[in-house]
C-alpha positions as CSV (number, residue, x, y, z in Angstrom):
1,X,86.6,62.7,100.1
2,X,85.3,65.9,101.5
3,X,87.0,67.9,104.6
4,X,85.5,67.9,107.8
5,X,85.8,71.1,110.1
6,X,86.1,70.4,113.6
7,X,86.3,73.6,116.3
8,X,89.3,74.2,118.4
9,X,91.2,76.5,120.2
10,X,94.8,77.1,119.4
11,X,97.8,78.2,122.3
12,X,98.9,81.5,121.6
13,X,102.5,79.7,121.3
14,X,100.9,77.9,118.0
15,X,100.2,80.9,116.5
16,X,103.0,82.8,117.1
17,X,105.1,79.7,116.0
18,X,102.9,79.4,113.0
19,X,103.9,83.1,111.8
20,X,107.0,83.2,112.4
21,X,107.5,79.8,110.5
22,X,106.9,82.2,107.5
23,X,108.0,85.0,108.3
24,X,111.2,84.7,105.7
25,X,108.7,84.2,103.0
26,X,106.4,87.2,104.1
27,X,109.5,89.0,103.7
28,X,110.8,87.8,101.0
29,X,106.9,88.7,98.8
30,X,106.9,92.5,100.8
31,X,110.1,93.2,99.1
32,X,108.9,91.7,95.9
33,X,106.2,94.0,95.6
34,X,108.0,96.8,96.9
35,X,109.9,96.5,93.9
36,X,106.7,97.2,92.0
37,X,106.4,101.3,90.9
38,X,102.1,101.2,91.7
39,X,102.1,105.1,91.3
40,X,99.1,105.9,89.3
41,X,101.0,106.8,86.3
42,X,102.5,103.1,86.2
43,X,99.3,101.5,87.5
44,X,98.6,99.4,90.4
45,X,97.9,95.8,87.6
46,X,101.1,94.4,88.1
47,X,101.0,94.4,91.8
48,X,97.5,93.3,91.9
49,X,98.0,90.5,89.6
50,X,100.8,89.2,91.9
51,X,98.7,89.6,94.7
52,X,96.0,87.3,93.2
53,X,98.4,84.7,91.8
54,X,99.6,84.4,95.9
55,X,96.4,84.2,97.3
56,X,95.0,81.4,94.7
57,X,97.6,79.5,95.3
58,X,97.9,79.9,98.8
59,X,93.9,80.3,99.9
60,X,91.9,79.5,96.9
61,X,92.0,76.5,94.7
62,X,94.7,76.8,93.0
63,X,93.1,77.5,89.7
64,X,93.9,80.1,87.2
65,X,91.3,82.5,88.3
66,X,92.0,84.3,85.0
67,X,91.2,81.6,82.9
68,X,88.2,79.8,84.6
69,X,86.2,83.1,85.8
70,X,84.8,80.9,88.1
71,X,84.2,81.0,91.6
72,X,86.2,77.9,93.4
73,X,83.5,75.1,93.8
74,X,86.1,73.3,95.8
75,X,85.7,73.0,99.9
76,X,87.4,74.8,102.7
77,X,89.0,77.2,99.9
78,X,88.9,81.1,99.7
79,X,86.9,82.3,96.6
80,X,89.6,84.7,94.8
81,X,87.9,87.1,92.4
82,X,89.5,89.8,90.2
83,X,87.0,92.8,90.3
84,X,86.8,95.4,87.8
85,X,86.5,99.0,88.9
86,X,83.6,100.1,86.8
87,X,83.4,104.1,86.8
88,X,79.4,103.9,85.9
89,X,78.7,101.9,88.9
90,X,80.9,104.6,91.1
91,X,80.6,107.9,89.6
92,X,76.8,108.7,91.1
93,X,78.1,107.5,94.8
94,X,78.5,109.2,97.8
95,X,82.2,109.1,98.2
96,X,83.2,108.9,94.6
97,X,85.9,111.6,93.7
98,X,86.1,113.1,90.4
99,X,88.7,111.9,87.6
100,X,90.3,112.7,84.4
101,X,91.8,109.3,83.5
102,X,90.3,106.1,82.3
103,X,88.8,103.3,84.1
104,X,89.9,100.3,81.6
105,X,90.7,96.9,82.8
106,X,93.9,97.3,84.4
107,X,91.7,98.9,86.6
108,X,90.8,96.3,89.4
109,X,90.5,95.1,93.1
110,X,90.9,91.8,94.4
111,X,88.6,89.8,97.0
112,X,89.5,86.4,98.5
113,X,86.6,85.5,100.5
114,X,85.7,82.4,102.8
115,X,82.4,81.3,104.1
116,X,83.0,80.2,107.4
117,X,80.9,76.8,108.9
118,X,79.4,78.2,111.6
119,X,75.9,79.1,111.3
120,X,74.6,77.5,114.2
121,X,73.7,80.4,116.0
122,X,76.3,80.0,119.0
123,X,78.3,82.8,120.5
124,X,80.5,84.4,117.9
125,X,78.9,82.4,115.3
126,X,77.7,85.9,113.9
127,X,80.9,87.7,113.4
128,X,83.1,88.3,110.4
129,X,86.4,90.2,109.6
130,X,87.4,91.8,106.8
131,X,90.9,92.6,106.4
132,X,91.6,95.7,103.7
133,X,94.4,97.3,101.9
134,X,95.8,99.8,99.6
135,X,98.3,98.4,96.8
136,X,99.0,101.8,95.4
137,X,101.5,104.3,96.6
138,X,103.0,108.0,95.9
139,X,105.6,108.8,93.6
140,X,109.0,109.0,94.3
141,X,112.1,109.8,92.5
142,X,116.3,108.9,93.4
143,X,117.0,112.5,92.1
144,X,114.8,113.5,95.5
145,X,117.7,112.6,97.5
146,X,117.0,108.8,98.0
147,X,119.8,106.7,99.6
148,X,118.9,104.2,97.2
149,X,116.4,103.8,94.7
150,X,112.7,103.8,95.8
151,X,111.9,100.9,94.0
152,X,114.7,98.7,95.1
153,X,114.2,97.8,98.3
154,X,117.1,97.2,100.7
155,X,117.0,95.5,104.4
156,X,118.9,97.0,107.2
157,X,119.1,97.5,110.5
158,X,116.1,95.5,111.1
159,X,114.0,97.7,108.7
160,X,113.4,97.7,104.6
161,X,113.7,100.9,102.9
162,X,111.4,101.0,99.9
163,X,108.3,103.6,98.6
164,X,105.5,102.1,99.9
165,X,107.3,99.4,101.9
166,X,105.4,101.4,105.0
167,X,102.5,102.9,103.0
168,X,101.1,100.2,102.9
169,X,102.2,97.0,101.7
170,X,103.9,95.6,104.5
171,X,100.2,96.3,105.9
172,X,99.2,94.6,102.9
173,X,101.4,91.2,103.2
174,X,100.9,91.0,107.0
175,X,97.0,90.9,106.8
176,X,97.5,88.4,103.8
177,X,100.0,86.2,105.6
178,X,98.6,86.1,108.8
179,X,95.8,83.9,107.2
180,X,98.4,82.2,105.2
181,X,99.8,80.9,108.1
182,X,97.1,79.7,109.7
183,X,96.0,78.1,106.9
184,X,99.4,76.1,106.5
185,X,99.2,74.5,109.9
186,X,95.3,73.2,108.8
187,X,93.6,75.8,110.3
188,X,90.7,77.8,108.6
189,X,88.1,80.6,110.4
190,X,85.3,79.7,112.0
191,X,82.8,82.3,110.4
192,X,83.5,84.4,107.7
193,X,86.5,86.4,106.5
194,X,87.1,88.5,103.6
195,X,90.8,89.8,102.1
196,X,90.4,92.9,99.6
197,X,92.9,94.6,98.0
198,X,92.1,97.9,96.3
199,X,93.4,100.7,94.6
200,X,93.5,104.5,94.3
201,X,93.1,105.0,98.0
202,X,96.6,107.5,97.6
203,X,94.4,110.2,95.5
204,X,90.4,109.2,95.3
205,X,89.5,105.9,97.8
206,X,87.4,105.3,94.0
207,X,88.9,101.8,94.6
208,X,87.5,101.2,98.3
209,X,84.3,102.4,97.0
210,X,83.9,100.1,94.2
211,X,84.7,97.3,96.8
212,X,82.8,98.4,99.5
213,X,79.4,96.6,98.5
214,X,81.6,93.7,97.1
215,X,83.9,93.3,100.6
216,X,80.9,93.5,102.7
217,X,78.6,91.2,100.1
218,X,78.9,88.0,102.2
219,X,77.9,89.4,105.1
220,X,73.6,89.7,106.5
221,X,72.4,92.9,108.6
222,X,72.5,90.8,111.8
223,X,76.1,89.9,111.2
224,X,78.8,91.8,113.8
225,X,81.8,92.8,111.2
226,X,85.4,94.1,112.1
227,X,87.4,95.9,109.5
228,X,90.8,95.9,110.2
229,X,93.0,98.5,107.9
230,X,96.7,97.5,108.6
231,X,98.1,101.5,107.7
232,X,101.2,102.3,109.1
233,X,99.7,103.3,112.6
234,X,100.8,101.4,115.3
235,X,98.0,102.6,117.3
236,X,94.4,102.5,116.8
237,X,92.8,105.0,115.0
238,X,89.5,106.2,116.1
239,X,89.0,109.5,113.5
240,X,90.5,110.4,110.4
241,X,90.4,114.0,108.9
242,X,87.9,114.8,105.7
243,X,90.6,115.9,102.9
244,X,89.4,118.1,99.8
245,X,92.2,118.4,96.2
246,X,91.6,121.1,94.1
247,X,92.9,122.8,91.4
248,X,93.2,127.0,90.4
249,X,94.4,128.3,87.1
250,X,95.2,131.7,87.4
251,X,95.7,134.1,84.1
252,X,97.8,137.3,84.6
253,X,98.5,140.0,82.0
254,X,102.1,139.3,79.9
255,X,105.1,141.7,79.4
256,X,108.5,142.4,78.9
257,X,110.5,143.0,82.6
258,X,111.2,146.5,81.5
259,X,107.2,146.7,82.0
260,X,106.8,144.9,84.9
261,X,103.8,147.2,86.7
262,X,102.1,147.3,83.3
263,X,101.5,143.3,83.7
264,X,100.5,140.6,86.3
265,X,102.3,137.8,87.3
266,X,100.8,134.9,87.6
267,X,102.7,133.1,89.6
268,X,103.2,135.6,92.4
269,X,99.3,135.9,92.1
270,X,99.5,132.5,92.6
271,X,101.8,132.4,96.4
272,X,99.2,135.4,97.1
273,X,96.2,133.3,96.9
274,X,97.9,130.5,98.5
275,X,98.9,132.5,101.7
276,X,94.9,133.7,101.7
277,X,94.5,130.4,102.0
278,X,96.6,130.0,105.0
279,X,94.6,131.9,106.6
280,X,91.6,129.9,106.1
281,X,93.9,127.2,107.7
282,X,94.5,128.8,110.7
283,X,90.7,130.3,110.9
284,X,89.6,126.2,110.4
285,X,92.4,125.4,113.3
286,X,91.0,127.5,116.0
287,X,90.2,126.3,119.5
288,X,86.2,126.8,118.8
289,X,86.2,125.3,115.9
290,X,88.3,122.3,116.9
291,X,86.6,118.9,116.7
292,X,86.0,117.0,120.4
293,X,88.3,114.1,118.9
294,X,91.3,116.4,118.1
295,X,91.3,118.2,121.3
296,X,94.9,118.6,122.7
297,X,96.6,117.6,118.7
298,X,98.9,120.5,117.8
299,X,97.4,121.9,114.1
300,X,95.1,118.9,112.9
301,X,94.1,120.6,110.0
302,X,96.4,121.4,106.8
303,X,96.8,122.4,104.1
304,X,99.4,121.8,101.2
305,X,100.6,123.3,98.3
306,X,101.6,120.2,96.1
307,X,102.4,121.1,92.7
308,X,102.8,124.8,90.7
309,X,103.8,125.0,87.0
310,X,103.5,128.3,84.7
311,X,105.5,130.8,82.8
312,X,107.4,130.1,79.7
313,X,110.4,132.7,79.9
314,X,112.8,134.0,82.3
315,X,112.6,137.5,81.2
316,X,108.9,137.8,80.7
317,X,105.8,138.4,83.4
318,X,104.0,135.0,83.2
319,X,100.5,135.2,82.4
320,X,99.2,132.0,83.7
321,X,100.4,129.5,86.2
322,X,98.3,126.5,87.6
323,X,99.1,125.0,91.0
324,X,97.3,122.0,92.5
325,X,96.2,121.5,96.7
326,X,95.2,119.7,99.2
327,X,92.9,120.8,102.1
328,X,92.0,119.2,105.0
329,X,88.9,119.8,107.3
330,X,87.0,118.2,110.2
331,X,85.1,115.1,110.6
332,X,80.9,116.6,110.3
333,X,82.0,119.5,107.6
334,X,80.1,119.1,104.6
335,X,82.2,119.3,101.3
336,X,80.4,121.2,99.7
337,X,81.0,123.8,102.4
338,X,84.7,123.8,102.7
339,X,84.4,124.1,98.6
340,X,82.0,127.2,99.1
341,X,84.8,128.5,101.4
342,X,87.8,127.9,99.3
343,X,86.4,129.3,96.3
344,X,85.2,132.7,98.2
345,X,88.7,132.8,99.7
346,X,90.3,132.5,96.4
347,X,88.2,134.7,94.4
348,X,88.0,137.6,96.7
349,X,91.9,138.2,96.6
350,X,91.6,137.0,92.4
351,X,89.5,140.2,92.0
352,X,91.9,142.3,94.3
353,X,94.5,141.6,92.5
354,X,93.2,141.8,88.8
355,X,93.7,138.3,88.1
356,X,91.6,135.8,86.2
357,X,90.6,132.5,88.5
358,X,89.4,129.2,87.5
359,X,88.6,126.2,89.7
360,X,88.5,122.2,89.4
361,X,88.1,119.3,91.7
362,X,89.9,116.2,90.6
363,X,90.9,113.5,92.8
364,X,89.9,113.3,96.6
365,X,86.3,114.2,98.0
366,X,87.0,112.3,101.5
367,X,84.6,113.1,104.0
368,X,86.2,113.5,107.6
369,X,85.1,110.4,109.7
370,X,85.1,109.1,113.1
371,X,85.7,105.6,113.1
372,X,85.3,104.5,116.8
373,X,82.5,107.0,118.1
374,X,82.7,105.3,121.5
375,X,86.6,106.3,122.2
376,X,86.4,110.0,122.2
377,X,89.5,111.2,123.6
378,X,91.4,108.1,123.3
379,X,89.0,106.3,126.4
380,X,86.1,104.0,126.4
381,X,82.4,106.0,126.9
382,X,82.1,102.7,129.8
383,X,79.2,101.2,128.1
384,X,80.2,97.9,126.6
385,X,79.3,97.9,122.8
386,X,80.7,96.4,119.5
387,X,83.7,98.8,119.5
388,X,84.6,98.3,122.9
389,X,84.6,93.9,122.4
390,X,86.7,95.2,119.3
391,X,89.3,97.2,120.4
392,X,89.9,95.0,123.7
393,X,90.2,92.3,121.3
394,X,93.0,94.1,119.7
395,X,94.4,95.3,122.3
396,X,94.9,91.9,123.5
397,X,96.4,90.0,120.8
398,X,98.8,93.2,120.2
399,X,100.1,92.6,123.6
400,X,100.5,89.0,122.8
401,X,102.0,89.4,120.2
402,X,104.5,91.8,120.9
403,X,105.6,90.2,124.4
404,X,108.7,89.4,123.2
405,X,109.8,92.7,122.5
406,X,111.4,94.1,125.8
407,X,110.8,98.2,124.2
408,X,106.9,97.1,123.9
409,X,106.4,94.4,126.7
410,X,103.0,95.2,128.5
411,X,102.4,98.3,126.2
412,X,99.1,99.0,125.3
413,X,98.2,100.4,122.3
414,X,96.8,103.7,122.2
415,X,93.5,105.2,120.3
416,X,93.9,108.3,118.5
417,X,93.1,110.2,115.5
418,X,94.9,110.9,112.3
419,X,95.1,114.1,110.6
420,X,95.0,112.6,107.7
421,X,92.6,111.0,105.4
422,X,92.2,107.2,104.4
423,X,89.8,104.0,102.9
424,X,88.4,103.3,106.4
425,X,85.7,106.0,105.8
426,X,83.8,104.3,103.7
427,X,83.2,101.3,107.0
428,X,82.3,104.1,109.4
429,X,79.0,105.2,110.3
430,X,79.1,107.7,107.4
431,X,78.2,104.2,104.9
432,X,77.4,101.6,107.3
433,X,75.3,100.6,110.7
434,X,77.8,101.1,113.5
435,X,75.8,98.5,115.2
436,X,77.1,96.0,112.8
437,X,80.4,97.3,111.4
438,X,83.1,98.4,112.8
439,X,86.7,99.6,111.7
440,X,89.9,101.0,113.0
441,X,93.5,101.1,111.0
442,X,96.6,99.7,113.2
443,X,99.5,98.7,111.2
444,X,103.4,98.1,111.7
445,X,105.2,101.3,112.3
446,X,107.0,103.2,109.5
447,X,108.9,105.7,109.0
448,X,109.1,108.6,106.1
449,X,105.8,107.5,104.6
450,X,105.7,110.0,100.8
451,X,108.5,111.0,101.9
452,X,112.6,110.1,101.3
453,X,113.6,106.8,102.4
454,X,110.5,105.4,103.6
455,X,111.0,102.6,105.9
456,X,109.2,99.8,108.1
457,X,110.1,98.2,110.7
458,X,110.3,94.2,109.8
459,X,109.8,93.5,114.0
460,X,106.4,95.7,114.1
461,X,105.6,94.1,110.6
462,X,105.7,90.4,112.5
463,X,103.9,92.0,115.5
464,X,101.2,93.2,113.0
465,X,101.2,89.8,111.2
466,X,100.3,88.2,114.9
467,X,98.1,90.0,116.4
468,X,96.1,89.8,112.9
469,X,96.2,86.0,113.4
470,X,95.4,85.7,117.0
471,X,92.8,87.9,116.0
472,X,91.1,85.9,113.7
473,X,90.7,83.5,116.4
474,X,89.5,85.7,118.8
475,X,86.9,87.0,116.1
476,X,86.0,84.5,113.6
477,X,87.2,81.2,115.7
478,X,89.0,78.6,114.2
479,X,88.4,74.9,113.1
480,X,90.8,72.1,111.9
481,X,91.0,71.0,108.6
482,X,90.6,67.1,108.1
483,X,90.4,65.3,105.2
């Protein structure tokens, strides 16, 4: 017998019950794959594959999506696809940042996607949600200082210590599970909704990209779509900085230390063009040049030195030395122009100091964005527009759904920038309509993201988990499943 769908609306009590009915088992699969070392040297397969196993057996048909390569024909079930990230299909894309590794199949994303009933041209009937997330995250290493190893996660004190536990998979498993738990009480969304978990988004977004097309597939023009990115910002996030990696090898002259003036050393030729760079910084930090959306935030723009190796001898003047960084720049600044003013920077005091200079991209090309162009400085423009319906919707189901808590009873969450870069780019108005897309991040709060003893906290985590779910009603609808 085929299910029937019938329309309701659910008590915010039934959906808070319904999540925290599983919240142990939310939990329990967050520390699972926290366990998982998704660095990009070990590869983000094994965490994606576990990923997919959950979500066909909890959303999709059950079937071995490996075996049948088959869309689920079955009703009321999310179609779970394994999709490969194919470099030729990428490489010529706006967005696409340059490589040196391989795309081979370990390489994939993952898309559950359900197409929602409704269709008959009522209110909300043309709205959809797509709920993305990052499965990769940064390395990290005991010998760093780690209270206990990165990749075995601990609970305590109400929060789990892991590397990525806050970066982003507890984002991850509460955008998953909130569905989850809808679905386990018979409940399924009204329109449609889309789950995609991708990779690469710590050092290209290559993943997002190859799964922007696919995420967004179901969906017509006339369609009104939120993306919901569950980072580790418990806030929504209206503009994200444009960030830039690069590369210099710099070649010096060799010698012995008793010869020192007769050589140059690399790798002081290396902190000298660093520091001219830090004074690019400060020139792109300025008060003119600042961005309206980062008025009033202390330094928004930085830069990093990440990694230096070179020299091969204490007692010798190194003659090369290679060290990798990362700039940052505003929303609106071309790449290409932030490259044009690296590489003048870097060259000029090259040549001043007699040293040989060579310069590679690989790995992020992320152009600034602003995500919610209706919310500069943190306030509604007062015209009443897709973002606005948006964020009020959030806004409304996070106060729900963090009631309970007496710290964040009646708090509202704020909109803000990062000064930082991530996938929600790519569902701004840089690659889509803003008239039919729009996307913010807001995610449990964490703590020590890349850095030692990362943490999140498992109360924000269930907060995120419900306002995701109430969300989905207040977006997509819901209707009952009977058989």
């Amino acid at each position: 017998m085929s299910a029937a769908l019938h329309e309701l609306v659910l008590s915010d009590e039934i959906i808070l019950s319904a999540v925290d009915a599983i919240q142990g088992e939310a939990t329990e699969f967050l520390k699972a794959i926290v366990a998982i070392d998704s660095t990009l040297d070990k590869g983000e397969e094994e965490v994606q594959t576990t990923i997919l196993k959950l979500l066909q057996e909890t959303l999709g048909s059950g079937a071995d999506v490996e075996a049948s390569g088959a869309k689920s024909t079955q009703p009321n079930c999310f179609d779970v696809e394994r999709i490969p990230v194919i470099l030729d299909k990428i490489k010529d894309k706006r967005g696409f940042s340059p490589v040196d590794w391989n795309y081979d199949e370990s390489k994939f994303n993952v898309v559950a996607s359900y197409q929602g009933g409704s269709s008959d041209g009522s209110e909300g009937s043309n709205k959809a949600l797509l709920l993305q997330g990052h499965v990769d995250v940064v390395p990290a290493n005991e010998s760093d200082g780690w209270t206990h190893p990165p990749f075995s996660p601990i609970i305590k004190d109400g929060r789990m210590y892991g590397r990525g536990s806050g970066d982003m998979k507890a984002g991850v498993v509460a955008m998953i599970y909130a569905v989850i738990a809808l679905r386990r009480i018979g409940y399924l969304p009204r329109t449609n909704l889309t789950i995609c978990t991708v990779i690469e988004e710590e050092c290209t977004g290559n993943g997002a990209l190859a799964a922007n097309h696919t995420s967004l597939l179901p969906f017509s023009d006339t369609t009104k779509t939120a993306v919901i990115i569950p980072e580790p910002f418990n806030f929504i996030v209206n503009a994200q900085m444009g960030v830039l990696w690069f590369n210099a090898k710099i070649t010096g002259k060799p010698c012995h230390v008793l010869q020192t003036s007769a050589g140059s050393n690399a790798i002081e030729g290396a902190f000298s063009l660093f520091a001219a760079l830090k004074v690019l910084e400060e020139k792109y930090n300025e008060p003119s040049n600042t961005h309206p959306f980062y008025k009033g935030i202390d330094h928004p723009v930085n830069f990093n030195l990440g990694k230096i190796e070179g020299g091969n001898w204490a007692s010798s003047v190194p003659s090369s030395c290679r060290f990798e960084a990362r700039v940052g720049f505003w929303p609106g600044i071309k790449i290409e122009d932030v490259k044009r003013d690296i590489e003048s920077t870097l060259n000029y005091e090259a040549n001043k100091l007699g040293l040989g200079l060579e310069i590679a991209y690989r790995g992020f090309q992320a152009d600034g964005a602003v995500l919610l162009p209706d919310f500069v400085g943190g306030e509604a423009s007062g015209k009443k527009s897709l973002q606005t319906d948006f964020v009020d919707s959030l806004q409304k189901c996070y106060k729900t759904a963090s009631a309970g808590d007496e710290s964040n009873a009646g708090r509202k969450l704020l909109v803000k920038p990062i000064t930082c870069t991530c996938d929600a780019r790519f569902y701004s108005n840089l690659y889509q309509n803003s008239d039919n897309v729009v996307v913010t991040c807001f995610g449990p709060e964490a703590d020590s993201i890349h850095g030692v003893d990362e943490s999140v906290s498992l109360k924000s985590f269930r907060d995120c988990m419900v306002t995701i779910a109430l969300f989905i009603q207040e977006w997509c609808g819901l209707e009952k499943e009977e058989t």
